[in-house]
C-alpha positions in Angstrom: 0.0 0.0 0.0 0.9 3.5 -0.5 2.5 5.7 2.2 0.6 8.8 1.0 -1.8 9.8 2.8 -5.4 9.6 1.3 -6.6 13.0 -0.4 -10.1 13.9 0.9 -11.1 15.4 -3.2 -10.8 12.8 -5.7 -7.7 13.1 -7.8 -8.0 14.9 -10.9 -5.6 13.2 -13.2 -8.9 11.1 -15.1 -9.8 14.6 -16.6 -6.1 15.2 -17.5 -6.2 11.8 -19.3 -8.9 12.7 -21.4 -7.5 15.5 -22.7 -4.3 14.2 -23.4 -3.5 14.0 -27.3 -3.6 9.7 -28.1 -2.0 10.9 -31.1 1.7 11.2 -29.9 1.2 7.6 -28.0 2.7 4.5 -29.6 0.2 1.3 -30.0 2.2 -0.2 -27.0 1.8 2.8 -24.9 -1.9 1.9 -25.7 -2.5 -0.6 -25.2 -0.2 -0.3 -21.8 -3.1 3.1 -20.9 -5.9 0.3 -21.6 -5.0 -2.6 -19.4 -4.4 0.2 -16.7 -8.0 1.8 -17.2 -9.2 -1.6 -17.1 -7.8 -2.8 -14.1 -8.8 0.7 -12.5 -12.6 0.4 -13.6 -12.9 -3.3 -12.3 -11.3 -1.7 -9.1 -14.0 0.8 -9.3 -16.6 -1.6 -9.8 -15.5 -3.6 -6.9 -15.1 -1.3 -4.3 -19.2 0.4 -5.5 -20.1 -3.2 -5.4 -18.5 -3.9 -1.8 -20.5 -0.4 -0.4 -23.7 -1.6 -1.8 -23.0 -5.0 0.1 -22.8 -3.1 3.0 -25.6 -1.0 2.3 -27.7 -3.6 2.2 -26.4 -5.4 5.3 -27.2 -1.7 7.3 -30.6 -1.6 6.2 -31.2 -5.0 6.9 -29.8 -4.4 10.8 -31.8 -1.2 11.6 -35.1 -2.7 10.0 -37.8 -3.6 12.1 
């Protein structure tokens, strides 16, 4: 894990990647980019997946 501590606003650098030009990038710098955003959205998938879970669990505690 990283020593940084965790920033409390989102970090940015998604909106910086969408503006960068793909142009300049070479196919395996692509495909590199893809494999990352891939692994990133299952990460993102995962961790809204694991708060619904306990969502769920909450609601099913505190109903009567």
């Amino acid at each position: 894990m990283d020593d940084q501590p965790l920033n409390e606003k989102p970090d940015m650098t998604l909106g910086f990647l969408a503006k960068q030009d793909l142009y300049t990038l070479s196919v395996g710098d692509l495909d590199e980019r893809i494999e990352a955003l891939k692994a990133e959205i299952i990460r993102c998938e995962k961790a809204k997946a694991d708060r619904g879970d306990s969502r769920s669990e909450a609601e099913k505690l505190f109903k009567f």
